[in-house]
N, C-alpha and C positions, 0 to 999 in steps of 0.2 A: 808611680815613682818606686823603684828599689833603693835600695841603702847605696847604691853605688851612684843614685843621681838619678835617673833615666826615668821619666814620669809614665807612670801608669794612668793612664785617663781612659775612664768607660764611659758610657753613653748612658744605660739604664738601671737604676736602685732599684735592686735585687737584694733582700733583708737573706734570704739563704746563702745566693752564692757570696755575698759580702760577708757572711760569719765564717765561711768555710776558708774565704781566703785572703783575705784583707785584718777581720779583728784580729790584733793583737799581734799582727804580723807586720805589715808595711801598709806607709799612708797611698792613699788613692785618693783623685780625683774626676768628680763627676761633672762635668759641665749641662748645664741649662737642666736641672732637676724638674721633673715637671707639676710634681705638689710637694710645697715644703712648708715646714708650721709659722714662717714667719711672712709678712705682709709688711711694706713700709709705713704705712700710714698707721699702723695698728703700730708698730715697732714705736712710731714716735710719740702715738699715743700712751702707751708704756713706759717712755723714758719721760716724761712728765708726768704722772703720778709716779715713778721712784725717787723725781726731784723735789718733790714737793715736802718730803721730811725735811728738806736741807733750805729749801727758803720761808718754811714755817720759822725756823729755829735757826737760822746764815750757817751753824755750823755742821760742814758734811759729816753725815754718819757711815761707818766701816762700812757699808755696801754703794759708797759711789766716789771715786778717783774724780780729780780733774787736774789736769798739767795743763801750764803753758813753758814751751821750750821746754829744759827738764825741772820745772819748777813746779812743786805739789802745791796747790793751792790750798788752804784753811776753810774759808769764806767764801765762796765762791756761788755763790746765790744767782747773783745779777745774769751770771754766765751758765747756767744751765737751762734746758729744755724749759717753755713755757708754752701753754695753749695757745695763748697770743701770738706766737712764732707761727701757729699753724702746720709750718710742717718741719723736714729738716731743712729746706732750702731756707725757710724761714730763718730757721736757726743762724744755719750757716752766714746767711746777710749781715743780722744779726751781731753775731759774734765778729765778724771780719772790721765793720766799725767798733767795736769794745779792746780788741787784741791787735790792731793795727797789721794785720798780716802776722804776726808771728805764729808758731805752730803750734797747736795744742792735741790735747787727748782729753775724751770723755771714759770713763770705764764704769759702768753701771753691774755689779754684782748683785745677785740673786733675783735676777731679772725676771722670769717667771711668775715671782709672787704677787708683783704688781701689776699684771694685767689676764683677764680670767680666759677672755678668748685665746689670745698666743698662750697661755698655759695648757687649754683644753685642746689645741691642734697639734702644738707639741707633743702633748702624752699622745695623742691617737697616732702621730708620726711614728714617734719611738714604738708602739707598742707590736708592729712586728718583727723588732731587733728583739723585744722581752722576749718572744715565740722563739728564739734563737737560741739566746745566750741568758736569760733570764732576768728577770727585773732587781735592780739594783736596792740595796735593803740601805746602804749607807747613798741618801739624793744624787742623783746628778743633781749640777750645776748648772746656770745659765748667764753667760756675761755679754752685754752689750759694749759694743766697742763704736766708739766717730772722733773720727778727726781728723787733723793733717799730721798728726807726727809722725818724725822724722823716721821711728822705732817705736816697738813696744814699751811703755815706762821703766820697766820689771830688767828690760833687754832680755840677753840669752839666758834662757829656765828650764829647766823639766818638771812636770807635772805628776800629779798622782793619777792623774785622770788622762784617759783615751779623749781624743777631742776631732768633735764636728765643725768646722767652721762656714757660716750660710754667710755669704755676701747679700747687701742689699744694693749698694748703692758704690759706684764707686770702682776702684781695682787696690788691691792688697798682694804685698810678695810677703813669701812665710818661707822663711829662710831656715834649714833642719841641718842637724848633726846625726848619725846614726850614735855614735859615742859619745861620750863627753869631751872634747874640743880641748879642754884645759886640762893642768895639773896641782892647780893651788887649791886650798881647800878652801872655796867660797862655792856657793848653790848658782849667785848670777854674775854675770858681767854686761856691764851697759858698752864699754868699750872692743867691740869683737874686732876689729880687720883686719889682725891677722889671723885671726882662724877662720876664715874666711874662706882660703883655698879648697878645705877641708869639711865643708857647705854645700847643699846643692837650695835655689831656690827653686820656686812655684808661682805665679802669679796668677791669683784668683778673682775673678769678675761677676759682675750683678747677673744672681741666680745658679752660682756653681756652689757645689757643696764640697770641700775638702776634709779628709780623716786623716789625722794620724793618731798611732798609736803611745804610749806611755813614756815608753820607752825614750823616743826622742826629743835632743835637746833643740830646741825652737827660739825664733825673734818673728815678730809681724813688723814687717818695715813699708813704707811706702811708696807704690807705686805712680807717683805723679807728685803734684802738686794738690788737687781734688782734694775736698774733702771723701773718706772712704765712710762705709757702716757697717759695721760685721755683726752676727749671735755667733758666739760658741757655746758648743754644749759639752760640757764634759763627763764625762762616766769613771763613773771611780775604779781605778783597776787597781790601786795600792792603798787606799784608803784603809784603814784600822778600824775593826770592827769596834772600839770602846767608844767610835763617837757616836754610837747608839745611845752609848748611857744615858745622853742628855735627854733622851725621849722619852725618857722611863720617869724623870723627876722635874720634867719643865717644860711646855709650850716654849717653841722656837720664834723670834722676833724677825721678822723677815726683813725688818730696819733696820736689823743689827744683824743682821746675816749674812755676810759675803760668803764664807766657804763654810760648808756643813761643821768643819771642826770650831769653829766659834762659836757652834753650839755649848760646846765643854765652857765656855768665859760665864755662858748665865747660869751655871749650877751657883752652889754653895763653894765659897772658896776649898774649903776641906775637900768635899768631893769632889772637886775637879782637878785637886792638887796634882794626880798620880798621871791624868792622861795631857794636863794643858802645856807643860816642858816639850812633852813628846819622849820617845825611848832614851832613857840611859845611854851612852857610848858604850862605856864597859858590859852592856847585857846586865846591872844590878837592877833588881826593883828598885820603886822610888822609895823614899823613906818614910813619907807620908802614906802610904799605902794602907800601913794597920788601923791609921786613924780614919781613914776614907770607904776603908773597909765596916768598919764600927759604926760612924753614920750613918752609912747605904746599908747596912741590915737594922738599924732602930729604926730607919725608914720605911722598909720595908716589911717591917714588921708589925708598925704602928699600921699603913693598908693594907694588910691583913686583916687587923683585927679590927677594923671598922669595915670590912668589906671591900673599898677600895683599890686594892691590889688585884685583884679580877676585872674588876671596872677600866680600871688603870692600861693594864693590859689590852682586855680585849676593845678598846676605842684605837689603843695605839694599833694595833689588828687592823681594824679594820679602814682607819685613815690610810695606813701605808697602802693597803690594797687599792683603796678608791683613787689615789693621789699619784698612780702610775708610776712612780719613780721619781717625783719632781716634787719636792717638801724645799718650805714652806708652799701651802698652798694660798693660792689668793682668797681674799677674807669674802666672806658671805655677803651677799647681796641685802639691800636692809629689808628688812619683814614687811611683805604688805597682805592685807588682810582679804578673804575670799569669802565667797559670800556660796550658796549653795547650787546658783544658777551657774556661776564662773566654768568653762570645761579648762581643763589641765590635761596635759600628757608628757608623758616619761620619757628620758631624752636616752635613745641607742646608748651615744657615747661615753654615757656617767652612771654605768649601772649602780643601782637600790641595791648594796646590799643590809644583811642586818644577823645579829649573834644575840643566844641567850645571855644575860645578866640576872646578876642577883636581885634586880629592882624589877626585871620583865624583860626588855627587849631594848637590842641598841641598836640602832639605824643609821647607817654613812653612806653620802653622795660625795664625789669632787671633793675630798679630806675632810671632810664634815662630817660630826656626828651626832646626834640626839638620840637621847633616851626615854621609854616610855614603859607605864607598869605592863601595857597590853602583852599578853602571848605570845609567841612565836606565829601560833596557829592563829591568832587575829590579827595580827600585823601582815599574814602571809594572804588572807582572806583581804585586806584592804589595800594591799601593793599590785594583787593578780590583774585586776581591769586593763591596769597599766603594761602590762607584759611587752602585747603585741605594739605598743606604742601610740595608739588609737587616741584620742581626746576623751576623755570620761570629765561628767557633772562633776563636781565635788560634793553635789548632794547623795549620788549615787555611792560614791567612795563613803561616805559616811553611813550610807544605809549598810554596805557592808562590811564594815570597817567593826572595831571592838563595841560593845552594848555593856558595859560598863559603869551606866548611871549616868547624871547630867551634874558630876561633879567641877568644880572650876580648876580652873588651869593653875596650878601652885605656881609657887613664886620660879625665879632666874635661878638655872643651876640643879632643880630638883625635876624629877622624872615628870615628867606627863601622863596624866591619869588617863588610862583607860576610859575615856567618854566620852561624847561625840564634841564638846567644849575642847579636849584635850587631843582629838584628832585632829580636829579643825586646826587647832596650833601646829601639829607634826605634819598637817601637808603645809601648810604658811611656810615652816621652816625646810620644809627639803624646796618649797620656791626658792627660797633665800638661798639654799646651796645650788642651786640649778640643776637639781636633781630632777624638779618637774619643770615645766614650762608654759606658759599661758596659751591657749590653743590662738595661731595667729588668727583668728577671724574673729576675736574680740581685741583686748588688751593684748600688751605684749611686755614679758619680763626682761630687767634688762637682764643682758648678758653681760 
């Protein structure tokens, strides 16, 4: 597609020649992608564990929309994804007796967080656009979209974010403006057709992946009657780098996460005052500023002086690196315990890494990280077996792992002693991140 309408369609994802000539230029479209991070069956399994906050508790949390016709539902439990559905057709059945045919939209934000496989195929996806254009420091995004509506809920928007959109199921038209279409000063318009003429659409089908860039202003409208399923992914190209700050003073809620800048909502009201408005009109600072200022250096000053501000740091370090560009990441697997016969090995895709700390040594897989007093040069001695990716005993790992004493595993939250008690726990837990993995000819971890 060019800005003048006339669609561009290629044949094969090329992460070079698409950076060279597509990012941040004009949308393209790739028909029948031949590996893409998303999967139906996994997809659905995904959107029920993100529903599951909202039928624990009926009422939805900021990361999942549900409309029928144009009406936001509150409550809406009954009507979202359940394992019992088994799949989306399920669903769809489903829902079509509860809603009597009328039309709805599901919108599932922060979708990544809740399922650890489509998160871990995703980052390996993206990761040679990072080889490109570099890895994104403020998250992409990932939103699942099903329904019949009519329109996008939102209608016509522009985004901060560059956007990939993967079909699963279904046919979708994405309707774009090179300019902005209007002249009132509003962001959307649900009612478009008369700007209409001034549109070119796209119609996207199971297994095409569509890009556009920032720039344009966008509707996703329906192509049939069908239920449709989309993922978009969006990469942040205008994003404001102060929605960092949240990372610096607060773990991110992926239940209360729809778009990275909601992160700034779980600070301290004070210090979140300057960035959660968003910029002045007139270019003035906010006014809150000097007091949000004066917090955020008491705070910063208090981890200091307990050490903490190095710690602080260097996990946020090294989660962004393991976590490919896609935070929150999904929560850790539950801890199960190995014994020294067990073989384990180290999974390609979720590289070990690990940085000095003032307590020893801090170690991240897949966003995760644990600390331990052991060395650098012991932690480096007890990670090597694993390199080549090979199965190793975990008695072996511990023969050459830190010698440290046969001291006990401290309590939750405090480092891990240097001892073969306290390694044992640091491989348990990089299981639990799925950093290693159960060699398949015994047990198998989940994923």
């Amino acid at each position: 597609m060019t800005r003048s309408g006339t669609p561009v369609v290629a044949d094969t994802l090329d992460w070079p020649t698409f950076a060279s000539t597509y990012w941040d230029r004009r949308p393209v479209l790739y028909r029948a992608v031949q590996t893409v991070p998303f999967d139906e069956a996994e997809t659905f399994r995904t959107a029920v564990d993100a529903a599951d906050p909202a039928r624990r508790g009926r009422v939805l949390p900021p990361n999942v929309q549900f409309t029928v016709e144009r009406w936001q539902q509150n409550e809406p439990a009954d009507q979202l994804p359940a394992a019992t559905d088994g799949s989306f057709d399920g669903y769809e059945e489903r829902l079509a007796g509860l809603l009597g045919g009328r039309r709805y939209a599901l919108v599932m934000n922060c979708f990544h967080a809740f399922g650890f496989d489509l998160w871990h195929r995703q980052r390996s996806f993206f990761g040679g656009l990072w080889q490109q254009v570099g890895m994104p420091y403020v998250s992409a995004i990932t939103t699942m979209f099903h329904g019949t509506y009519e329109h996008s809920p939102v209608g016509v928007h522009r985004d901060r974010y560059a956007t990939f959109m993967f079909v699963l199921r279904g046919r979708k038209r994405m309707r774009f403006w090179a300019t902005r279409p209007w002249s009132e000063p509003v962001t959307t318009v649900l009612d478009y057709d008369r700007y209409r003429p001034e549109s070119f659409a796209v119609e996207v089908g199971p297994g095409d992946l569509l890009y556009w860039p920032a720039s344009y202003y966008h509707v996703g409208e329906s192509a049939g009657t069908e239920p449709a399923t989309s993922v978009n992914v969006g990469l942040p190209r205008e994003a404001s780098g102060a929605l960092g700050v949240a990372d610096l003073f607060a773990d991110l809620d992926p239940v209360w996460v729809g778009d990275p800048a909601a992160g700034i909502e779980q600070l301290d009201p004070v210090l979140a005052a300057p960035f959660a408005p968003g910029p002045d009109p007139d270019g003035r600072l906010p006014a809150a500023l000097p007091a949000s200022l004066r917090q955020a250096t008491t705070r910063l000053r208090g981890f200091a002086r307990d050490g903490g501000l190095h710690e602080r740091t260097t996990a946020l370090s090294l989660r962004f690196r393991t976590a490919g560009g896609f935070r929150p990441v999904p929560p850790a697997a539950p801890v199960r315990s190995l014994d020294d016969g067990t073989m384990v090995r180290a999974d390609p895709g979720s590289p070990l890494l690990w940085s000095v700390t003032g307590a020893g040594t801090m170690i991240a897989a897949n966003g995760h990280t644990v600390r331990t007093t052991a060395r650098p040069t012991s932690v480096e001695r007890l990670l090597t077996p694993l390199a080549d990716g090979r199965p190793v005993r975990v008695g072996e790992l511990l023969a050459a792992g830190p010698r440290g004493g046969s001291g006990a595993v401290v309590r939750h939250g405090q480092p891990l002693p240097a001892s073969r008690a306290g390694t044992r726990r640091l491989l348990e837990l990089l299981l639990s991140f799925r950093g290693l993995h159960l060699h398949p000819t015994g047990d198998t971890a989940d994923r």
